[in-house]
C-alpha positions as CSV (number, residue, x, y, z in Angstrom):
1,X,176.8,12.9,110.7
2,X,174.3,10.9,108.8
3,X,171.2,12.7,107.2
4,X,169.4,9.9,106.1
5,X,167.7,9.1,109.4
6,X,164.7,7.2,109.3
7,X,161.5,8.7,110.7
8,X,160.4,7.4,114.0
9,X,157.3,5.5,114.7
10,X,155.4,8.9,116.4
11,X,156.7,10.4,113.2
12,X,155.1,8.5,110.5
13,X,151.8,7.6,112.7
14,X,151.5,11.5,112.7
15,X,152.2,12.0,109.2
16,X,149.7,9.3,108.4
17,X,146.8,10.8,110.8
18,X,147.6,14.5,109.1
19,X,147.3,12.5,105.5
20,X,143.8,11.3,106.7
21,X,142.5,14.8,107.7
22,X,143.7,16.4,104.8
23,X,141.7,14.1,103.1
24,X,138.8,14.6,104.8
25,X,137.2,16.6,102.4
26,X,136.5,13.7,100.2
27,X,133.4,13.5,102.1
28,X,131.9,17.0,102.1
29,X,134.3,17.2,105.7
30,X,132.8,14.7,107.6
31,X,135.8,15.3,110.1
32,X,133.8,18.9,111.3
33,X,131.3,16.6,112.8
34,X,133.5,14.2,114.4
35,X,135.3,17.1,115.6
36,X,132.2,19.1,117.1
37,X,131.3,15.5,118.7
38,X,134.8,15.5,120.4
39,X,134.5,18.4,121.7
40,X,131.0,18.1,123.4
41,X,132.6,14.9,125.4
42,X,135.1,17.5,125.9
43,X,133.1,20.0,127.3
44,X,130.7,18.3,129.3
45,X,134.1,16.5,131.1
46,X,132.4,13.0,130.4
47,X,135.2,9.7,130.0
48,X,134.8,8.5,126.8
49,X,136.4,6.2,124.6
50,X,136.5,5.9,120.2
51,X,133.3,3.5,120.2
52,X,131.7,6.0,122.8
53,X,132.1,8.8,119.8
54,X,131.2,6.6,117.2
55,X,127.7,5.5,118.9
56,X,127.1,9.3,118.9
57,X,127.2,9.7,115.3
58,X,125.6,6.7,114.1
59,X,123.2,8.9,113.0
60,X,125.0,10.5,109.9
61,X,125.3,8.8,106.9
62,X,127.9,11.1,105.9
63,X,130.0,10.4,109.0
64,X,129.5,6.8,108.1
65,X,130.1,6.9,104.9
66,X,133.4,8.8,105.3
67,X,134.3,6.0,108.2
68,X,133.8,3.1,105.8
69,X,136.2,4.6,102.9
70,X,138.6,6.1,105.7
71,X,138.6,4.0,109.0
72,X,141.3,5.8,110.2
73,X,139.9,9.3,110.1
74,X,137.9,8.6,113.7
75,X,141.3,7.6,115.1
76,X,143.2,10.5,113.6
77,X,140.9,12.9,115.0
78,X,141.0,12.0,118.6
79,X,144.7,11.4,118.3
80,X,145.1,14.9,116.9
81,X,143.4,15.8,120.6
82,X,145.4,14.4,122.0
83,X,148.7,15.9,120.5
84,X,147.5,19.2,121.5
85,X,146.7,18.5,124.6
86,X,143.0,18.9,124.6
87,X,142.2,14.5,126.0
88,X,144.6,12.1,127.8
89,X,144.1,8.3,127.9
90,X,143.1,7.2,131.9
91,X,142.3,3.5,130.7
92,X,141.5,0.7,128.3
93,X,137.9,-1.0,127.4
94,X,137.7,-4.0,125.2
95,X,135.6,-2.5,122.5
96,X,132.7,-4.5,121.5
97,X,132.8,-4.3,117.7
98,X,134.0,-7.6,116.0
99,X,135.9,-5.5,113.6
100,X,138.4,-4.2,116.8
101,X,138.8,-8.2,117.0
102,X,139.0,-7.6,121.3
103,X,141.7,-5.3,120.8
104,X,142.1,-2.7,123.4
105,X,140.3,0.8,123.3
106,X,141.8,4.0,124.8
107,X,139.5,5.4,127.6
108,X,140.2,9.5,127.2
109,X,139.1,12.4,129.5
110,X,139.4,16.1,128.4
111,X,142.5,17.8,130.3
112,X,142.1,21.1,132.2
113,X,143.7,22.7,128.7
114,X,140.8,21.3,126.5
115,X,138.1,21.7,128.8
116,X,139.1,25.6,129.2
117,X,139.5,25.5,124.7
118,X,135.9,24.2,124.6
């Protein structure tokens, strides 16, 4: 049997997100406040999609600062979520940013799992 198998797309995309987190604290761990931002669209149940999140923390220049050098860590984080079972995808919006270039966004929900983990 061959033991040089290649990793698989889900494998490196993880490895990648977990590379980003690790490296979160860079910026005094700007992640904690994405995190506790999930988790109150979490809590309160409400749809929500990445540019939903990012509106609420416009506010922090530390957040903002950490998603300039690192614009991956805001994706990371809600795909992390969704690994453990805390959000699920429901939909797509076209996000409104030129910088997504009309790509689509994920529209997520909290699952009965994260709503009872918040």
């Amino acid at each position: 049997m061959n033991q040089n198998i290649s990793p698989t797309g889900d494998e490196l995309r993880q490895t990648g997100q977990h590379i980003v987190m690790v490296n979160d604290s860079v910026e005094a761990n700007a992640g904690k406040i994405i995190r506790a931002t999930l988790l109150r669209f979490i809590e309160t149940g409400q749809q929500f999609s990445a540019d939903g999140v990012r509106e609420e923390l416009e506010a922090s220049d530390l957040v903002a600062r950490a998603m300039f050098k690192r614009p991956n860590l805001l994706p990371a984080i809600i795909g992390a979520a969704s690994r453990k079972g805390l959000i699920e995808p429901i939909g797509f919006v076209k996000p409104n940013r030129p910088s997504r270039h009309s790509n689509r966004n994920l529209i997520w929900r909290a699952t009965e799992q994260g709503r009872a983990a918040a």
